[in-house]
N, C-alpha and C positions, 0 to 999 in steps of 0.2 A: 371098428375102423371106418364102416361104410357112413357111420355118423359121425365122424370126425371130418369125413369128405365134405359130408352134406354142411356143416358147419362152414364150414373154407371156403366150397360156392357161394354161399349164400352170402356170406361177409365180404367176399370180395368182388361176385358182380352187384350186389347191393350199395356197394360205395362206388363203385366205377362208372354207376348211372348214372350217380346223383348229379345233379350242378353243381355242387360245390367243388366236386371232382372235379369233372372237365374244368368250368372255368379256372382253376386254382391252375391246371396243368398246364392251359394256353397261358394264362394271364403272364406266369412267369415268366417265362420266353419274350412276350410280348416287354416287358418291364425291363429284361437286360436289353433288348433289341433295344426300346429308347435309350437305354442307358448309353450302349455303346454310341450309336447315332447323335443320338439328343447331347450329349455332354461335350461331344469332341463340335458340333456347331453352335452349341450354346457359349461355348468358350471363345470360340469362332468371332461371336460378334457381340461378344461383351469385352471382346479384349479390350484395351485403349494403350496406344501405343503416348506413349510420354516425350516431348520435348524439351530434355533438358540443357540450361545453359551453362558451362563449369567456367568458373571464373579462377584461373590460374595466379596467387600468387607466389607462389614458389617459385616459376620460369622453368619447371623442366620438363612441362608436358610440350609437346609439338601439334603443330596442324596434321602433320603427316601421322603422327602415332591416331593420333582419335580417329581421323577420314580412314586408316585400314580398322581399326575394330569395329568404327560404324560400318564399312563393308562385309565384313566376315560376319555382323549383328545387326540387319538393317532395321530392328525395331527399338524402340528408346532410345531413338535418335541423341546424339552429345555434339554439341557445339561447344569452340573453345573462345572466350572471351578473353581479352588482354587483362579488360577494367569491368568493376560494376559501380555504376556513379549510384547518387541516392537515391537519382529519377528511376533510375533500370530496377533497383530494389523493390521502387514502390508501385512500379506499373509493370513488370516484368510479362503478366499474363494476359495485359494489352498490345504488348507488343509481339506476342504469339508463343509464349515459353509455358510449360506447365508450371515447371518449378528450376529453381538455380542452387547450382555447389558454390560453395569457394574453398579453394582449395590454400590451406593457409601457407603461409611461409617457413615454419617449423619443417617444412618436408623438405628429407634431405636423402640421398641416396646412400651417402655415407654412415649415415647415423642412425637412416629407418625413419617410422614414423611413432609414436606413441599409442596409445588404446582409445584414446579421446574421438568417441565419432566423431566422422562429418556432416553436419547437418544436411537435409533437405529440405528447403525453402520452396512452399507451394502454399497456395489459396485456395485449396481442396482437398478433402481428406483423399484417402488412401488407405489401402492395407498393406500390410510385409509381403503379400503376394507382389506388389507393386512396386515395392523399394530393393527388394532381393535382387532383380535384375541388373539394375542401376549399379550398385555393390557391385556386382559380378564384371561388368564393363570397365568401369573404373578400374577396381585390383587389375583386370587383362592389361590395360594402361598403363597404371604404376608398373606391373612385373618386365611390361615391356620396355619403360625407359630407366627401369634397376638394370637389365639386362646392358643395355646398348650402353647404359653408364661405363658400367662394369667392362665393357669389349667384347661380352661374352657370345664368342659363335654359336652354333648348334649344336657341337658336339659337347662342350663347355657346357652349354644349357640343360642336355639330356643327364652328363652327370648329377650335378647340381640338385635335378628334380629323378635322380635315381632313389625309389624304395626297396624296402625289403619287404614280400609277399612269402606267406607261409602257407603249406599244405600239408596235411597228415599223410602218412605213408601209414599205412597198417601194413606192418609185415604178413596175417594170417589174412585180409582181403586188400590183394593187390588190385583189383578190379574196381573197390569200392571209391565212394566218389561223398565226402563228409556232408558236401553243402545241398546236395544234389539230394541226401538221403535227411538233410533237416529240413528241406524245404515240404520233401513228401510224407515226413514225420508229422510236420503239422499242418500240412493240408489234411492227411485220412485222420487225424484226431481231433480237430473242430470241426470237418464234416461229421463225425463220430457224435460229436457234443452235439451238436444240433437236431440231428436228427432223433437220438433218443428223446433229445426233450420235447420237439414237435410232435411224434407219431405216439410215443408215450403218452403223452397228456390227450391224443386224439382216443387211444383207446379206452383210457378213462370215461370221456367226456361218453363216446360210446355207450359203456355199459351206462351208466348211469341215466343215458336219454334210453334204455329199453327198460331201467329200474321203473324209471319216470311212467313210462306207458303200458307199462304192466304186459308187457312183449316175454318178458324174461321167466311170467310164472306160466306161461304156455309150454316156452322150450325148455326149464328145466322138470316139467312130470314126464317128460318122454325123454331127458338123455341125462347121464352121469354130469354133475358139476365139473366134473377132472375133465371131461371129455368138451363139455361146450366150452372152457377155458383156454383149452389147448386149440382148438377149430377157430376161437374169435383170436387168437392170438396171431396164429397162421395166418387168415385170411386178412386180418390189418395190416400185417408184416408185409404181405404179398402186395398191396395195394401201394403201402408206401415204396417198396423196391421197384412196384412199377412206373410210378408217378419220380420218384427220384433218377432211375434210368431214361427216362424220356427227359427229365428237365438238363442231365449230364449231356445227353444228344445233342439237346438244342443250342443249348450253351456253346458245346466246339463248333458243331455247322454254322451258328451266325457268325462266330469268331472267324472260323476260316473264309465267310463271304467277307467281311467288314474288310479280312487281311485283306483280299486281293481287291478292292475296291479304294481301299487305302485310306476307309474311313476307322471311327475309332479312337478310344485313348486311354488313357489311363487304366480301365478296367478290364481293353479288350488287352493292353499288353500283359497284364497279369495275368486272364485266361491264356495267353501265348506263351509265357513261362513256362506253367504250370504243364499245358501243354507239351513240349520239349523236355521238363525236366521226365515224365511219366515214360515218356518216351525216350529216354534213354539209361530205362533201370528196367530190372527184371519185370518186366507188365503181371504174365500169369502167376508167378509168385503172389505181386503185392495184391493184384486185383482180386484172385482167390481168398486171400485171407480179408483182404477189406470186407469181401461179400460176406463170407463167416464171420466175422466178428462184427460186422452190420446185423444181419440176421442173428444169431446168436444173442449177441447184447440186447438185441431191440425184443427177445424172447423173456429174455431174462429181466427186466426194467420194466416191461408192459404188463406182464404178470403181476408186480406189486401194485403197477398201476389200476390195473381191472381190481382188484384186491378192493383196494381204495374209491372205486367207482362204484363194483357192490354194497358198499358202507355206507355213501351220505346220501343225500336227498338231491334239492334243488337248489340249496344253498350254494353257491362256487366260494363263498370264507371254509365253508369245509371243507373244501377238496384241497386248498391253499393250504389250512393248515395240516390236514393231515399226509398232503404230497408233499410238503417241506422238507422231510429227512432223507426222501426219494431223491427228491431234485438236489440235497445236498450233497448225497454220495455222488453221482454226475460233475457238477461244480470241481469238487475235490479230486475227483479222476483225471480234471481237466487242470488243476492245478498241479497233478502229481508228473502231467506231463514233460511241463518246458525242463524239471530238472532228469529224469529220460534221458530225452535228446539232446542235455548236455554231456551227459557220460550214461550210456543206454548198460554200461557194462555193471554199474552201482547196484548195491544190496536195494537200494529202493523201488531201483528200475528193473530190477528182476523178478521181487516178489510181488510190486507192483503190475507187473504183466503175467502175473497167476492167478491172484486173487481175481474171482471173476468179477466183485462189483466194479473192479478199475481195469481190468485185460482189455476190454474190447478199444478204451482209448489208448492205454500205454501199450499194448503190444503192436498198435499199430503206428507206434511210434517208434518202437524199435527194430520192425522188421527192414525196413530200409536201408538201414546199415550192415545187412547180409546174413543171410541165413548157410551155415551152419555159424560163420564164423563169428558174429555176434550175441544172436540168437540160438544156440543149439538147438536141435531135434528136439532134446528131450523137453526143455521148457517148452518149446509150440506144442510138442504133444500134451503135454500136460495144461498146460492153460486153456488150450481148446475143450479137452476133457473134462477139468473143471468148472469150465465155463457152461458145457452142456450138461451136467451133473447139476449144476447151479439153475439151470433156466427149467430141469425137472422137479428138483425142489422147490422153485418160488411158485411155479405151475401149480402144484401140490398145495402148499401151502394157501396161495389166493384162492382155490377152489374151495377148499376148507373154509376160509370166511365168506368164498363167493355164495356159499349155498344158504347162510343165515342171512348174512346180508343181502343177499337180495331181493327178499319174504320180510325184508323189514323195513317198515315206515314212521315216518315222524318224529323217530329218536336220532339222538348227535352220538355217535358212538365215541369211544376213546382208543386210543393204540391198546391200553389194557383189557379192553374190553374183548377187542379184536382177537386177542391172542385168546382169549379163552375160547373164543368160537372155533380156531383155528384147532386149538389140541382138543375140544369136546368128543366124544366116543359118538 
């Protein structure tokens, strides 16, 4: 045990010194910090607000309908023209217009309009970021002189644009909450994805830079293969858990500065979601098990990975090929997800969150939807169990190739090959 300790120091303040550590740990912070800042000012002043002219033949738009949507939307200004002569067609954007509608005379209130766009007429490109708006003003327009067509008050109005919204009532979790539990279904299960296949492939990479420098035929004549496997395993796991909990920190503290500063966008509202949704579902539940089946899976997946890093050389087409089937269980795990979270309750979604190569994505996709009532006792018991029964055997198992393969140079192994190092006496 006392050198399994010493293993686990050694891996883990040996990476925590490095530079590629720190930097990797700041850098990332620093990267959503421009992100949130940078994106919402870069948008700022790339915007370009558009001047368009709509040339009404129809007669049932008014001055008054456009002058309050341009109020309620004071960008992409609409002006409403009676006429467009040839001259206004042709010089439109000398006389100060970006680009001009015409609104044809087929529009009727009675009748609707057809599917035939309307054209926008401009002498500069554009993207649909830029036209969407436009669309968007107009329809407010049309709806509001279908309305006033029509006589229709606001009470008249509110029927008219009444839906029907649906929610699930689960009789056995009154408590639970569907959208709130798909949204954290896959947020903990692309975080899942990800990180096995980052920290996973760092372990690899790993052994294989101590195969490289001959580090590895020192410490395996003083300790058990089993044992130096299990200590580099730990001590990477440890590294990344610590490096992924300071990057989760930094992420909500900028977010919470950006909030109250009121800078931000798009990506800061998404950490705000995500945010609120986490917070208002069982936290030590999900976060408990996220942590375990973080750990766990990252046990279990790094293990084959060091396997595969005791095996090749300096080649990286080796390591591609022979991490391929690794990386493809992952992949597949993450495919077995979305259908999960559609019905977590299905024969797929349950065996799928036992079997340990896929539990650590799928069961953390299912627990959100309520523990007992979705997820029983006995399945989290059992998956966790299998899942740690599993990260002993792969353990096992890449020791067994850890100890030829790693006293061997200059040959390409094969997966058959591998197995036989693996069951040799």
């Amino acid at each position: 045990m006392k050198k399994i300790i010493l293993i686990i120091k050694r891996e883990f303040l040996t990476r925590v010194r490095k530079r590629t550590f720190i930097i990797g740990t700041i850098l990332f912070p620093l990267l959503y910090l421009g992100l949130i800042f940078g994106t919402g000012y870069i948008a700022d002043k790339t915007r370009e607000d558009m001047k368009i002219a709509m040339i009404d033949e129809s007669g049932l738009f008014t001055q008054n309908v456009v002058q309050n949507i341009n109020a309620g939307e004071p960008s992409n200004h609409i002006e409403l023209l009676p006429e467009a002569t040839e001259h206004f067609k042709t010089h439109f954007d000398s006389i100060g217009y970006d680009a001009y509608v015409i609104i044809p005379k087929r529009f009727s209130w009675k009748t609707g309009i057809d599917s035939t766009p309307i054209l926008v007429n401009t002498k500069k490109s554009f993207g649909m970021g830029a036209i969407v708006p436009i669309e968007k003003k107009i329809n407010e327009m049309w709806k509001k002189v279908r309305n006033d067509s029509l006589e229709l008050d606001s009470v008249k109005r509110g029927i008219l644009n009444n839906e029907v919204h649906l929610k699930l009532n689960n009789e056995k979790n009154k408590n639970g909450n569907d959208r709130i539990a798909t949204v954290i279904g896959y947020v903990s299960g692309f975080l899942m994805y990800f990180i096995l296949l980052l920290y996973g492939s760092q372990v690899m990479m790993g052994v294989t830079e101590e195969k490289t420098n001959r580090i590895a035929e020192v410490v395996v004549s003083s300790v058990k293969p089993f044992q130096l496997m299990i200590g580099k395993i730990i001590g990477i796991g440890m590294v990344a858990l610590t490096q992924f909990l300071i990057w989760i920190a930094c992420i909500f503290l900028i977010y919470n500065v950006s909030k109250n500063s009121g800078s931000g966008g798009a990506t800061s509202e998404m950490v705000g979601t995500i945010q609120s949704v986490f917070t208002s579902t069982n936290i030590p539940l999900v976060v408990g098990c996220f942590i375990f089946y973080l750990l766990a899976g990252f046990f279990f997946y790094s293990s084959l990975y060091a396997a595969i890093g005791s095996a090749i050389n300096e080649d990286m087409r080796e390591a591609q090929s022979l991490s391929f089937p690794i990386t493809m269980l992952i992949i597949f795990s993450i495919a077995l997800m979305t259908p999960a979270i559609s019905n977590p309750n299905s024969s797929v979604a349950v065996w799928a969150s036992i079997i340990p190569f896929s539990s650590p994505i799928v069961m953390m996709a299912r627990i959100p939807f309520g523990v007992p009532n979705t997820v029983p006792w006995w399945q989290l018991g059992l998956s966790m169990a299998l899942l740690v029964a599993g990260f002993m055997f792969t353990t096992w198992f890449a020791a067994r190739i850890y100890r030829t393969g790693i006293l061997m140079y200059g040959k390409k192994p094969s997966w058959k090959e591998m197995m036989k190092w693996a069951f040799r006496k």
